[in-house]
C-alpha positions as CSV (number, residue, x, y, z in Angstrom):
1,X,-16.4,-121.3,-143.7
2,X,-15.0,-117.9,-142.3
3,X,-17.0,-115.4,-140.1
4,X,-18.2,-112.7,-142.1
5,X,-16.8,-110.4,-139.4
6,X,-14.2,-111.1,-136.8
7,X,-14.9,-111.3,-133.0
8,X,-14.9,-108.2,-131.3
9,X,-12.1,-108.7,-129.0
10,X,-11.5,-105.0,-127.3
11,X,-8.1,-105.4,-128.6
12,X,-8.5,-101.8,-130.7
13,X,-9.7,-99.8,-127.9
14,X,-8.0,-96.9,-127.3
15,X,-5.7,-96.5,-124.3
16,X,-8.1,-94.8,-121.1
17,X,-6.5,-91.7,-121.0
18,X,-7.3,-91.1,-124.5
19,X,-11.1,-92.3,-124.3
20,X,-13.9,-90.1,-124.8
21,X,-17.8,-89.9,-125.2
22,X,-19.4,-88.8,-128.3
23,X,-22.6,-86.5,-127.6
24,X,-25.1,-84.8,-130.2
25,X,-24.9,-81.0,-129.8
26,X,-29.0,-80.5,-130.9
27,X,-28.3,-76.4,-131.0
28,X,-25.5,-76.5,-133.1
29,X,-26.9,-80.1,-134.8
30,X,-23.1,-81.3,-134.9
31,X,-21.9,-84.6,-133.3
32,X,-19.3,-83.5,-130.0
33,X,-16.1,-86.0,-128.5
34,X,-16.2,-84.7,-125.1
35,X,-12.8,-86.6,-123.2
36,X,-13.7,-88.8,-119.9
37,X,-12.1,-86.6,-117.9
38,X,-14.8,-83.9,-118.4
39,X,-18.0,-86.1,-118.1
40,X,-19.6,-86.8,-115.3
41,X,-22.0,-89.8,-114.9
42,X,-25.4,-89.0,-113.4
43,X,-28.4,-90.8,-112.5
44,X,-31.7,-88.9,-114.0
45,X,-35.4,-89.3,-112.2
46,X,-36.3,-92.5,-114.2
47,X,-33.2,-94.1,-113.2
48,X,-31.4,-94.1,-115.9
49,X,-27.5,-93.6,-116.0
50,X,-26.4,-90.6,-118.4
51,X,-23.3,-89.0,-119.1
52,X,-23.6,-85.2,-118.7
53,X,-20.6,-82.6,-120.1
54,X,-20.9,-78.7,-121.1
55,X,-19.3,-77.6,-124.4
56,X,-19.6,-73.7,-124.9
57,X,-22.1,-73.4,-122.4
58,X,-24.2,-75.8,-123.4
59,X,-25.5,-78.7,-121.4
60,X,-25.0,-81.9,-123.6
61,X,-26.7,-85.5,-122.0
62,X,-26.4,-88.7,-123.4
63,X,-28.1,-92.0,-121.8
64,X,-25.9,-94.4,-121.4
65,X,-25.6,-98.4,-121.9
66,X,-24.6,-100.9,-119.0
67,X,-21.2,-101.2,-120.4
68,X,-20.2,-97.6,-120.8
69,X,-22.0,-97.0,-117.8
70,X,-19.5,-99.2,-115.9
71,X,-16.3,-97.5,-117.5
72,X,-17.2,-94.6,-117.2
73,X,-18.3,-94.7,-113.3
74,X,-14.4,-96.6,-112.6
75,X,-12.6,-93.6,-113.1
């Protein structure tokens, strides 16, 4: 019997200079795609790693897992 779902094997991803991060704009309640180039990967005062961007001047965070963590600290 099949899988109901295939493997994930990463083979969809998109290429890196097309990647991005989706954040969730709370003023404007509207999900943001903010590209890698303009997030930058902080570390807040529990430790945690979060990805940080501005979109109309407004500061957008987003906590992040270990894996996007890691991609997004390689660039």
């Amino acid at each position: 019997m099949m899988p109901r779902f295939p493997c994930d094997t990463g083979a969809h991803e998109a290429p890196e200079e097309e990647r991005s991060v989706k954040f969730y704009n709370v003023k404007t309640r509207q999900a943001v795609e903010v590209p890698d180039s303009q997030v930058t990967v902080v570390t807040m005062k529990n430790g945690r790693v979060a990805a940080q961007a501005t979109v109309g001047g407004v500061k957008l965070f987003r906590i992040l897992g270990e894996e996007e963590a890691a991609r997004l600290q390689k660039k």
